[in-house]
N, C-alpha and C positions, 0 to 999 in steps of 0.2 A: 504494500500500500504506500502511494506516496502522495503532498499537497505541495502544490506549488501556485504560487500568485502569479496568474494572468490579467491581460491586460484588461477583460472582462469579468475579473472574479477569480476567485479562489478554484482550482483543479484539483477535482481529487479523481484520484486513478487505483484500480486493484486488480492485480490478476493470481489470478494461477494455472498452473502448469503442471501436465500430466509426467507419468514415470520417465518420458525420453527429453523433458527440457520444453516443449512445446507450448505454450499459450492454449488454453483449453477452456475458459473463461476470461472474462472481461470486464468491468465495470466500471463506465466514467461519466463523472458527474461533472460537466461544466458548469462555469460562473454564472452564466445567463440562467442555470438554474436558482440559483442563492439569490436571482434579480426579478425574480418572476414576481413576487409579492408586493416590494416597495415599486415597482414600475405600474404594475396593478390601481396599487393605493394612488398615486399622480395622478394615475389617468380617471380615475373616481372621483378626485377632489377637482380637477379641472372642468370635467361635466358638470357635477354639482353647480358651481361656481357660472355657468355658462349654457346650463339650461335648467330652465325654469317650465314647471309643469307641463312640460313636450316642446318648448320652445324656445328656440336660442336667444340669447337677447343680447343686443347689441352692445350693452353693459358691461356683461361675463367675458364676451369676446374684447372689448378692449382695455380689457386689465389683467387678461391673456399676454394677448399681442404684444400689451408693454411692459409684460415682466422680460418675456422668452424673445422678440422679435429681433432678427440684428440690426443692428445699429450702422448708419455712417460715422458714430464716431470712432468706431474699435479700429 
C-alpha cells in the first residue's frame, strides 16, 4: 500500500500479487475521489444562492459572476 500527494489529491494505491510476482489485484483511489463531496457542497451553495423557487434570479447570478468571474485586472 502506498499514499502519495497529487496534484488532484491524495493517491492511494494497493496491490497484491500472486505466488510468481505478478499483480493479481489492484486498488486505486484517486484524489478526485476525496473531492467529490466538498465540490458537491459548492455546487449546492451556488444554486441555492442563484435560484430561487425554480428561478434564476439575476441577483444570485451576479454575486456569482463577481466572486469567481476573471478579471482584467489579474
Amino acid at each position: 500500500m502506498g499514499c502519495v500527494e497529487a496534484p488532484r489529491g491524495t493517491l492511494i494505491h494497493d496491490y497484491s500479487t500472486d505466488d510468481n510476482g505478478l499483480i493479481s489485484r489492484a486498488n486505486i483511489i484517486v484524489g478526485t475521489t476525496h473531492n467529490v463531496a466538498p465540490m458537491n457542497m459548492s455546487i449546492r451553495a451556488v444554486a441555492q444562492d442563484v435560484i430561487n423557487h425554480g428561478v434564476v434570479t439575476e441577483e444570485g447570478l451576479n454575486k456569482w459572476r463577481w466572486r469567481y468571474a476573471p478579471t482584467t485586472r489579474d
